[in-house]
N, C-alpha and C positions, 0 to 999 in steps of 0.2 A: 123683841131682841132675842137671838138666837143663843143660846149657851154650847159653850164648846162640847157639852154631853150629845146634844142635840145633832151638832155640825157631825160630831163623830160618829150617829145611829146612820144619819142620810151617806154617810160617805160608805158607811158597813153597807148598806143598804143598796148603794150604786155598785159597789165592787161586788157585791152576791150575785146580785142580774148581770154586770157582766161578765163575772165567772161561767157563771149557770149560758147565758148566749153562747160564750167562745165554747163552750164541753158542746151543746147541741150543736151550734152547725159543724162542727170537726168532727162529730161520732160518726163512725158507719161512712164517712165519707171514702166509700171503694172504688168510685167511679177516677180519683184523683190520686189513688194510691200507685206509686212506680212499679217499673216492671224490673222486681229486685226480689233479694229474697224477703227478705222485712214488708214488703208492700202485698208479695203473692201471700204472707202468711195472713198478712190482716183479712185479705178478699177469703181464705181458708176459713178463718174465724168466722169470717159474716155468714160463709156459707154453712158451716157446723152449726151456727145459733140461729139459720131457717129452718135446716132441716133437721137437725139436731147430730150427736156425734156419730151414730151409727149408721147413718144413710147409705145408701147404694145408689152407684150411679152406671151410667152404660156411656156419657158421652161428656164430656166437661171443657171447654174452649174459652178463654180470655181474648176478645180481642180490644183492640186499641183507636180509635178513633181522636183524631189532634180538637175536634169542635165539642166529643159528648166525654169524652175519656177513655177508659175502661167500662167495656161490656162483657158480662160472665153469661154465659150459655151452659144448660144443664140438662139432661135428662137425669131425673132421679127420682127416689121411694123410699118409703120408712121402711116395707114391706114386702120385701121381695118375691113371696111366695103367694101372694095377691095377683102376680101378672099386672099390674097396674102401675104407671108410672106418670110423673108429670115431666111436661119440656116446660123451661122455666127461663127469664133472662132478667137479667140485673142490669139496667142501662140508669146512668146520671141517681144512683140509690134507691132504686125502687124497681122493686120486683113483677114482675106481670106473669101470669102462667098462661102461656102458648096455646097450650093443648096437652088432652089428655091419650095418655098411649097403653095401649092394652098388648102384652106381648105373649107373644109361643115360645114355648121352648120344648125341646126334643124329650119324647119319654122318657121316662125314667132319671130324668136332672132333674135337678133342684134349680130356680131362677137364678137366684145369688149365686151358679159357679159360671156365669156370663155377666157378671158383675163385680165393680170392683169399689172401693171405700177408700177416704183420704185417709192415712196413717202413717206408720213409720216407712212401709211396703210405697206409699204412693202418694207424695207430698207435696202442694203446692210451695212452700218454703222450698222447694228442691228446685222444682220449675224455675223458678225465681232467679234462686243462685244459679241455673243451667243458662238462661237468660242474660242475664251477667257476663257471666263465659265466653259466651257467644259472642256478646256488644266488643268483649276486649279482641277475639280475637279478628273480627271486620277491619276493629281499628290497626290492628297489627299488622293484618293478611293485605287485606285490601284499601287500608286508607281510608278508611269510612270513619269520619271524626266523632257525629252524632247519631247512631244508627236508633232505629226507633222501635218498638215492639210492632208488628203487624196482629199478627194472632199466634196463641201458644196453645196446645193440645196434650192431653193426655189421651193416648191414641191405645185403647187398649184393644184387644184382639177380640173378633166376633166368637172363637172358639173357647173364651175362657180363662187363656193360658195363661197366666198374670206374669210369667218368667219373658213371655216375647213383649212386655207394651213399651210401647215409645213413649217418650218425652218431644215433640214434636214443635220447634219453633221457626217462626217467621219474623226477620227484622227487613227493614228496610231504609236506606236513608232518609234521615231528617226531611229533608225537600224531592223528596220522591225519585225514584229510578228503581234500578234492579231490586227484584224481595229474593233473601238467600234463607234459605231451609237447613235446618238443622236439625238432627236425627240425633237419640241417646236413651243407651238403656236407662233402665231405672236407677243402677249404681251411678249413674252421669256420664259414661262410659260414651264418647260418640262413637255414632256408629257411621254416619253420612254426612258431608254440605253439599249442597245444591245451589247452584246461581243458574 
């Protein structure tokens, strides 16, 4: 016969494993995170704790898929002054690296001033909220009730300039038709739409 001490370990016992279950399969889940600000901050974080806070990247795109979710595309380096970089993609939580890339740069620079790092300068949290903006204003503009993420970029410039980079998004509706393009500085400032 069971003592109530007993029933109470097996019951601690059950609620630990499924505490400890529901934490693992929700962690890291970036493939399912929204295209908002709160959602681009988490997919930021996953990516700071692969590559760590400092990285450098030359090319970083989110896109969206309705079957796998969110896919994050990267070219990036700890080490910029290496010439060396990996292209890297994050589909369904899990990481796979593409290939490796060896790059030139013009005499006399330095690799990192053709690179740019996620910070207060250039934040996926930003993309997010610019994402947002956008969705409200399809629904306003053009009657687009559920518009969807296509793919989001941070488009920054081959010369460096870190004052010219775009914010560069793609929605389209829910059940497919027109993709409309949206252009913004880094302040959020648009600059262009496009249908």
């Amino acid at each position: 016969m069971e003592t109530p001490k007993s029933t109470l370990k097996y019951l601690s016992l059950f609620f630990a494993i499924l505490v400890a279950t529901k934490l693992l399969s929700c962690g890291d889940a970036t493939s399912k995170e929204p295209a908002n600000e709160a959602g681009f901050k988490t997919i930021e974080a996953e990516l700071k704790n692969k590559f760590g806070d400092n990285a450098y990247y030359t090319d970083l795109a989110i896109s969206y898929d309705i079957s796998i979710g969110n896919v994050v595309m990267v070219i990036v380096t700890k080490n910029p002054e290496s010439l060396q970089m990996g292209q890297w993609s994050l589909s369904q939580d899990s990481w796979t690296q593409n290939s490796d890339i060896t790059l030139e740069v013009p005499k006399g620079t330095k690799a990192s001033d053709f690179m740019f790092q996620l910070n207060d300068k250039i934040s996926l949290a930003k993309l997010g909220a610019l994402i947002e903006k956008s969705g409200k204003q399809l629904q306003k503009e053009k009657n687009i009730d559920h518009p969807i993420l296509s793919i989001a970029t941070v488009k920054f410039p081959k010369n460096g300039d870190i004052s010219k980079t775009e914010y560069v998004i793609n929605l389209k509706p829910e059940h497919g038709g027109t993709t409309y393009s949206f252009y913004y500085k880094l302040n959020g400032e648009l600059i262009k739409m496009d249908f």
